[in-house]
N, C-alpha and C positions, 0 to 999 in steps of 0.2 A: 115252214118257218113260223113262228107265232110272234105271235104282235101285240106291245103292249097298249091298253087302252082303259083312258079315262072318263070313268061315268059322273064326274063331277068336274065344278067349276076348279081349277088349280088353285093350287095353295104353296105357299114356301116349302120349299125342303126340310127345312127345320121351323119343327112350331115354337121355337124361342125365338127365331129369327125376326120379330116385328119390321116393318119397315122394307123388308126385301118387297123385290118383284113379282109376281105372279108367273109361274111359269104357263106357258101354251102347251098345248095337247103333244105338239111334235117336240119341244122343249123335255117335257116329262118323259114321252117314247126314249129320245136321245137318250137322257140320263141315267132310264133302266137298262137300256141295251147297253151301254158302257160300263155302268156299271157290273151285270150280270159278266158281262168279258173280262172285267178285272176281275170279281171273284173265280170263274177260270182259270184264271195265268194263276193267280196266285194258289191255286189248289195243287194246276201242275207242276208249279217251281215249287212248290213246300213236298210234292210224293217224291219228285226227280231227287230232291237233298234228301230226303229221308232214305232210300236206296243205297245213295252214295255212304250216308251214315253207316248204313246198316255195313257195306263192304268195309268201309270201314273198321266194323269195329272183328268181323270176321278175320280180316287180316291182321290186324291186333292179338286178335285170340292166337293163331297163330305162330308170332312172332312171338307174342309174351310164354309161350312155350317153353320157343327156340333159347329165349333168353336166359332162361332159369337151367339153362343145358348148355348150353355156349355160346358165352355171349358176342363170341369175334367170329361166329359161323359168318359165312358171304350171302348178302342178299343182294339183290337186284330193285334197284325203283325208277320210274319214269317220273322225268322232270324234264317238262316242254320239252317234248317226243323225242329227249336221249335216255338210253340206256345208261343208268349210273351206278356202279358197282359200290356197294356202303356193310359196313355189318352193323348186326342187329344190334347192338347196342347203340349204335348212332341214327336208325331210323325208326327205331318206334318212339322216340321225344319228339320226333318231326309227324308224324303219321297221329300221335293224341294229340299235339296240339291243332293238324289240322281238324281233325275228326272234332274235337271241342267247337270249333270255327264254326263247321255246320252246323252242327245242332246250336249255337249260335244264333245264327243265321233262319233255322227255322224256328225258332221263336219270335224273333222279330218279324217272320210273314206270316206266322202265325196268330199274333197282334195285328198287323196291317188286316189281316182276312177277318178277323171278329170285326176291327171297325168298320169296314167295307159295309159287311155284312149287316151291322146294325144302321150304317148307311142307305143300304139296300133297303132294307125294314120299313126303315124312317118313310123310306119316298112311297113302297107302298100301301102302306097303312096313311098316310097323310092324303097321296092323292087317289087311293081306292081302287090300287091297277087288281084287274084280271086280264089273266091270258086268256086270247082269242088264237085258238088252232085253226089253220086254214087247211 
């Protein structure tokens, strides 16, 4: 496990910040370690959507085929674990707009993870962490 550690006296989180508090050595460990966990989550919640995207658009391709061939052929789609029997001219308007939804969705974690990240930055360039491997 490595451990974050401070060779300098603490300083704010943000050097605009005037007037904050000084954070403590165990204060700053906290922050980095939270921090580094959230950029984490937010890596594997932005691959997990991008996958689904990607099936997405695979099944799209697909459909948008079927469509252009017949477009009252029967398909099949699950919604909250029933089996619902629909033709493809009424599930691929459902299927881009969710697929829209995601990719959505991962630009907005994809924003949350740059600021994280210049977050991240911020604390260790302010307070001088190096990792210590044990």
């Amino acid at each position: 496990m490595s451990k974050a550690v401070s060779s300098t006296p603490p300083k704010p989180v943000t050097s605009s910040a005037k007037g904050k508090t000084r954070l403590s050595e165990q204060e700053v460990q906290q922050a980095y370690q939270r921090l580094q966990s959230e950029l984490q989550q937010l890596t594997s919640k932005i691959n997990e959507l991008e996958q689904d995207a990607e099936e997405h658009d695979l099944v799209l391709g697909t459909l948008n085929d079927a469509l252009t061939k017949d477009p009252n052929r029967k398909c099949f789609r699950l919604i909250g674990g029933v089996l619902v029997e629909r033709t493809v001219q009424d599930v691929v308007p459902s299927l881009t707009t969710n697929r829209d939804g995601i990719k959505n969705v991962i630009t907005n974690l994809v924003d949350q993870y740059k600021s994280k990240e210049q977050e991240f930055t911020t604390l260790v360039t302010d307070y001088k962490i190096r990792v210590v491997r044990s």
